[in-house]
MINU-655691 format. One record per atom (N, C-alpha, C): atom name; x, y, z. Coordinates in steps of 0.2 Angstrom, whole numbers. Atoms other than C-alpha are relative to their C-alpha. Example, Ala and Ser with C-alpha at 12.3 -4.5 7.8 and 13.67 -1.06 7.14 Angstrom:
2
SITE atomo    c1    c2    c3
SITE     N     4    -6     0
SITE    CA    62   -22    39
SITE     C     4     6     0
SITE     N    -4    -6    -1
SITE    CA    68    -5    36
SITE     C    -4     5     3
This chain:
109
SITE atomo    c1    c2    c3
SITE     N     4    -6     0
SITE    CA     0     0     0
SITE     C     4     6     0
SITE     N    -4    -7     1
SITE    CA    14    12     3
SITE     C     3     0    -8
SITE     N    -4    -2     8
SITE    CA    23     9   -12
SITE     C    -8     2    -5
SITE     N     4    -3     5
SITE    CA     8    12   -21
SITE     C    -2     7    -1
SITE     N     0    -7    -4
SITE    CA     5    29   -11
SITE     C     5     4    -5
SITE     N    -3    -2     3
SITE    CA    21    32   -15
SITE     C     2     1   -10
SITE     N     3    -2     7
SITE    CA    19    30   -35
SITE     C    -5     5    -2
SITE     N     7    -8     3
SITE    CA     3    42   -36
SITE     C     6     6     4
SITE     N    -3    -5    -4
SITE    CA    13    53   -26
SITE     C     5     3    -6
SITE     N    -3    -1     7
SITE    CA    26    52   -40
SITE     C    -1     3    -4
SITE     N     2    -4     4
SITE    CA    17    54   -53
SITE     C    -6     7     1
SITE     N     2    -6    -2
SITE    CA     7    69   -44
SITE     C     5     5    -2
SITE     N    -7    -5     1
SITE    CA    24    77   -44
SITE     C     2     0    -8
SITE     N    -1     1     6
SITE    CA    27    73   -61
SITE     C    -5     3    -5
SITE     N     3     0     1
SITE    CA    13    79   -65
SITE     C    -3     7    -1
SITE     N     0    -5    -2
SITE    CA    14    95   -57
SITE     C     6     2    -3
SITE     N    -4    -2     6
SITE    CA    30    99   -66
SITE     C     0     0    -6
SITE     N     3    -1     7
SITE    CA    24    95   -84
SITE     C    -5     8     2
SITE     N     4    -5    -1
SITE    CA    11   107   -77
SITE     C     2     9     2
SITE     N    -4    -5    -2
SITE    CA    24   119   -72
SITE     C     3     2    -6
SITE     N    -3     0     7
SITE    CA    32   117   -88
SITE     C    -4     5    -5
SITE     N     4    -2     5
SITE    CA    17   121   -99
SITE     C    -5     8     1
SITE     N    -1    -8    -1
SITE    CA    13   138   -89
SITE     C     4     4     0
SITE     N    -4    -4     3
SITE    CA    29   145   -93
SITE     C     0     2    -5
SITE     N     2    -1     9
SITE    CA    28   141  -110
SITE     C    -8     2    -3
SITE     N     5    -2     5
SITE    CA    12   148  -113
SITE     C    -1     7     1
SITE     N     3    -7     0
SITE    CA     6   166  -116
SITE     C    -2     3     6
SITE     N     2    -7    -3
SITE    CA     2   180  -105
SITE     C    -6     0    -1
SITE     N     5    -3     6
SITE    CA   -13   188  -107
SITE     C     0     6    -2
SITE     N    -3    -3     4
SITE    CA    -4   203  -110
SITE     C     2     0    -5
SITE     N    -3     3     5
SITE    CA     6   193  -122
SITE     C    -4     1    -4
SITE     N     5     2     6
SITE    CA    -9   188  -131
SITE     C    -3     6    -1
SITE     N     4    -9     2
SITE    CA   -18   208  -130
SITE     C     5     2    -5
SITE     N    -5    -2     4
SITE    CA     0   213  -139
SITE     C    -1    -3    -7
SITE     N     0     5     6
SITE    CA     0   200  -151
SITE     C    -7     2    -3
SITE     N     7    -4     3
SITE    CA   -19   204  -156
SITE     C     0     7    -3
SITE     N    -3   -10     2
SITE    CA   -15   224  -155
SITE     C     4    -4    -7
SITE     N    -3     0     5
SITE    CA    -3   219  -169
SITE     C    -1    -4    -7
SITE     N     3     5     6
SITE    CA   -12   207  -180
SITE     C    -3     4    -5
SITE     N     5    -4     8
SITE    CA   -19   212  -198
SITE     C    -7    -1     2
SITE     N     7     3    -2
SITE    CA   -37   211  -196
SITE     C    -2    -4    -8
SITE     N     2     4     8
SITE    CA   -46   201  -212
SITE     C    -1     5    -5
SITE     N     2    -6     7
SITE    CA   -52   217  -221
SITE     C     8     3    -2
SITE     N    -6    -4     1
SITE    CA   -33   223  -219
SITE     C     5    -3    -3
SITE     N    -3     6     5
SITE    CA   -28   207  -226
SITE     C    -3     1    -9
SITE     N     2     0     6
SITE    CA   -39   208  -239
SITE     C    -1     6    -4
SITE     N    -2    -7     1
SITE    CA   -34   224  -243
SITE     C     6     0    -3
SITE     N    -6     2     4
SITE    CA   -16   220  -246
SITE     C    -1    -5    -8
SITE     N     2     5     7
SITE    CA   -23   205  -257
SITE     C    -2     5    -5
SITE     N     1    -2     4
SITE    CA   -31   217  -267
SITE     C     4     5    -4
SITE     N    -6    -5     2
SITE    CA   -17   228  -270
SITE     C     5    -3    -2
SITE     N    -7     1     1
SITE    CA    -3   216  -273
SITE     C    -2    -1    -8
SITE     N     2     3     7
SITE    CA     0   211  -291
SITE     C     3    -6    -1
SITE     N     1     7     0
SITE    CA    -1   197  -299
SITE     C     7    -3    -4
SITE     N    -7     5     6
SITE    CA    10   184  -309
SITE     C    -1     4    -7
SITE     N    -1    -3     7
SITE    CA     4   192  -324
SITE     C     1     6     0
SITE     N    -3    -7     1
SITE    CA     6   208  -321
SITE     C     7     3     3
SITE     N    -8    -2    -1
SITE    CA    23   206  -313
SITE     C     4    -3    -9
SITE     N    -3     3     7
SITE    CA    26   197  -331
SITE     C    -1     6    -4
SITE     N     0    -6     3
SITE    CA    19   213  -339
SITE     C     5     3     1
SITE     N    -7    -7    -3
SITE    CA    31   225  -328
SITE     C     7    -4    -5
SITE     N    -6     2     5
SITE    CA    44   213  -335
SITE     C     3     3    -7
SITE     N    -1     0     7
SITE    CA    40   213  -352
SITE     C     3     6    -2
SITE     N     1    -6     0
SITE    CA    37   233  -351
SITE     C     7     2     1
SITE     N    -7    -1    -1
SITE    CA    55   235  -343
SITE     C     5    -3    -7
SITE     N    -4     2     5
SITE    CA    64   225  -356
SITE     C     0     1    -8
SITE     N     1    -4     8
SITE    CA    55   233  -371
SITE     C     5     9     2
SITE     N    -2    -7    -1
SITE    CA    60   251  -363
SITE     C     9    -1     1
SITE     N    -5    -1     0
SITE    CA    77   245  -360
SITE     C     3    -1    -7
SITE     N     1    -3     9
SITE    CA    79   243  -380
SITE     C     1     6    -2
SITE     N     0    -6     1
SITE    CA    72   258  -383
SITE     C     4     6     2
SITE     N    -5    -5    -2
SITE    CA    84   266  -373
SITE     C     8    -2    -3
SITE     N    -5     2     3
SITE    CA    97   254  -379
SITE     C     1     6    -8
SITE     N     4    -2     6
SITE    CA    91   262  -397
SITE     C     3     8    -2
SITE     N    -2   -10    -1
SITE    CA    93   281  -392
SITE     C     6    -1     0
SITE     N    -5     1    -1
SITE    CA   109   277  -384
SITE     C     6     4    -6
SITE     N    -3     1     6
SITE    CA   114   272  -400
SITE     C     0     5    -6
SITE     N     0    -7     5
SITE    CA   107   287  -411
SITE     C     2     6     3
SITE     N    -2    -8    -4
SITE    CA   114   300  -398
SITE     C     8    -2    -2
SITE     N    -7     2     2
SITE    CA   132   292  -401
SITE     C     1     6    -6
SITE     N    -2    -2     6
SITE    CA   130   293  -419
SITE     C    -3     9    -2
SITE     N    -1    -7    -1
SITE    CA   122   312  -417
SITE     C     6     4     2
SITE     N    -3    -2    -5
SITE    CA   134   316  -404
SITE     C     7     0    -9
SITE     N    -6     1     3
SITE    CA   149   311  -420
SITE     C    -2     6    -7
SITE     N     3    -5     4
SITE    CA   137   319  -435
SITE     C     2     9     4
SITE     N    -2    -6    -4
SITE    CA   139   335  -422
SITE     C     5     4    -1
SITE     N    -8     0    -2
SITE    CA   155   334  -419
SITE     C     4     3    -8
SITE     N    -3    -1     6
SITE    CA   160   334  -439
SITE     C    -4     6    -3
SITE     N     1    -6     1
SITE    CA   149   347  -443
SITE     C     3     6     2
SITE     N    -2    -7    -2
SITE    CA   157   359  -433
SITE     C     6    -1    -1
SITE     N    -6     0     3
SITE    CA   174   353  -439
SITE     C    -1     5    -7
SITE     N     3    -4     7
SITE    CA   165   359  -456
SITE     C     1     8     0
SITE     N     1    -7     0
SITE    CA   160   375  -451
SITE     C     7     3     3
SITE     N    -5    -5    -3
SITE    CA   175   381  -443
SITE     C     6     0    -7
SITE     N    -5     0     5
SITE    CA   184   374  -459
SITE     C    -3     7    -6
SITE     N     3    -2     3
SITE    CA   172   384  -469
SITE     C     0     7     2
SITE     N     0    -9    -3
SITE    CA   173   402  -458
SITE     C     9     0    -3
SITE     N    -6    -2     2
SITE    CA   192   398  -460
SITE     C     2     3   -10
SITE     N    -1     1     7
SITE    CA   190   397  -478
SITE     C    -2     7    -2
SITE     N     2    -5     2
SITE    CA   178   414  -478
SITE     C     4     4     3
SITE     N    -4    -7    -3
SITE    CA   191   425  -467
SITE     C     6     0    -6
SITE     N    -5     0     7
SITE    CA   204   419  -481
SITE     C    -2     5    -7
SITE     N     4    -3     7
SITE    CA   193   425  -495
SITE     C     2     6     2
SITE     N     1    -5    -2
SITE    CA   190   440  -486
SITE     C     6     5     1
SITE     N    -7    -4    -1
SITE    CA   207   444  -482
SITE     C     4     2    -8
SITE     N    -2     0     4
SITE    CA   211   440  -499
SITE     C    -5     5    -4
SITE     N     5    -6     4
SITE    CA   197   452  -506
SITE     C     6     7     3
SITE     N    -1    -7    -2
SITE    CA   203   465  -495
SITE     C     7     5    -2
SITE     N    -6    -1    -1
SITE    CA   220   465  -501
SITE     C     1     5    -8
């Protein structure tokens, strides 16, 4: 009979610290107000939901960017070849004033 005593007794104890265990580990009820306070609610979820975008419109945005990088490839391209056309014109024109103060000088003589 003791020893049996003694076995509940045990397990009592044992029983009593699992139970000690599992109020440590559980929430507050601070804890939990916190946690709620900081929860999305379902319309504030489904609010995100409606505003994110989708696979096909990230595939849009994609597409969108990598025509536009083209097209600036493209300029890029035509500002060069401006930027040279430019450049040789105005060699032009300077050969071309040089050529009218010659004249000129040669008029005036």
């Amino acid at each position: 009979m003791e020893h049996m005593l003694q076995r509940i007794l045990d397990k009592l104890e044992n029983m009593e610290a699992e139970l000690a265990e599992v109020k440590a580990n559980m929430a507050t009820k601070q804890e939990l107000e916190e946690i709620k306070a900081n929860m999305a609610t379902k319309q504030e979820l489904e609010e995100i939901k409606a505003n994110m975008a989708t696979k096909q419109d990230l595939a849009l945005i994609q597409q969108a960017v990598l025509e536009t990088n083209e097209i600036v490839k493209k300029l890029e391209s035509k500002i060069d070849t401006h930027e040279q056309l430019l450049t040789l014109l105005s060699h032009r024109s300077l050969e071309h004033e040089a050529a009218i103060t010659s004249i000129r000088f040669i008029l005036t003589k």
